[in-house]
N, C-alpha and C positions, 0 to 999 in steps of 0.2 A: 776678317777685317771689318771693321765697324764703318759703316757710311753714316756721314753726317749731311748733313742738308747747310746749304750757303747759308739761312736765315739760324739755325741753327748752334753754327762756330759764331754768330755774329753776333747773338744774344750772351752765349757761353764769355765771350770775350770783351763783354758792357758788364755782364756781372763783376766780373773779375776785376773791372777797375774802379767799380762801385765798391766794391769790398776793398780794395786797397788804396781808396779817399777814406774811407770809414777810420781804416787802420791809421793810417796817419795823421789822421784829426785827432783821433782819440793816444797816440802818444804824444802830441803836441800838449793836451791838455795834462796828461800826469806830469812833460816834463817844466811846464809851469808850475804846476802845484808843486814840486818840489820844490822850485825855485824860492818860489813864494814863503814855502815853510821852513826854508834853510835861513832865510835875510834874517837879519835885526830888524829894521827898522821897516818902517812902509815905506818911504819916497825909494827906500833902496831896492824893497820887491818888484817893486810899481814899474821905476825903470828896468830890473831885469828880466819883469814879465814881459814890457815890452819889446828888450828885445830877442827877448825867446822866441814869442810873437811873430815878429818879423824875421827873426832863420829860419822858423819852422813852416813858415809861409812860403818862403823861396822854396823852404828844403822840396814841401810836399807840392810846389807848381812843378819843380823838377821831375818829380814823382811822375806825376798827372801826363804833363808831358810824354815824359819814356813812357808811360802804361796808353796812350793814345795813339803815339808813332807806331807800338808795336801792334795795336787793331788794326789799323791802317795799313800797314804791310800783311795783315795775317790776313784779311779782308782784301785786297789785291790778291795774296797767294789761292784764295778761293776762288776769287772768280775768274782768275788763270783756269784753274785745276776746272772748275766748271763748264768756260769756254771748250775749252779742251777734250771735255767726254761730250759735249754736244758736239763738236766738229767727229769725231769719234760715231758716235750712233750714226749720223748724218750719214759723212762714210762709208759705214756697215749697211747701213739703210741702202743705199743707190746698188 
């Protein structure tokens, strides 16, 4: 079984939500452009960029959110699990 180190899971798990802001920016951008290249007219893209814009914003705080709650708990679950083999050595130690 693989040992990871608390700093470790803790980096692995900022990447992960660096990468899935990334994701979600960059589908918010194509599904504008489609929007954009689907309208007739400009005032009509204009408003439907905008509001793509704006669900795509809520969409990806939504996002952001869930992918931070779940650091935060998986970051808590470590330093559980961490306390826990230091009381452990501690323990073994006496």
């Amino acid at each position: 079984m693989h040992r990871f180190s608390k700093r470790t899971i803790i980096v692995l798990l900022f990447k992960l939500k660096k990468k899935m802001k990334k994701l979600v920016l960059l589908l918010a951008v194509v599904f504008g452009v489609s929007l954009y290249s689907c309208t007739g007219t400009a005032e009509q893209a204009t408003e439907a960029a905008d509001s793509t814009i704006e669900a795509v914003a809520d969409s990806a705080n939504a996002v952001i959110d869930s992918a931070a709650a779940q650091v935060d708990s998986a970051a808590a679950q470590v330093a559980e699990v961490a306390d826990s083999a230091k009381a452990a050595v501690e323990n073994a130690a006496k």
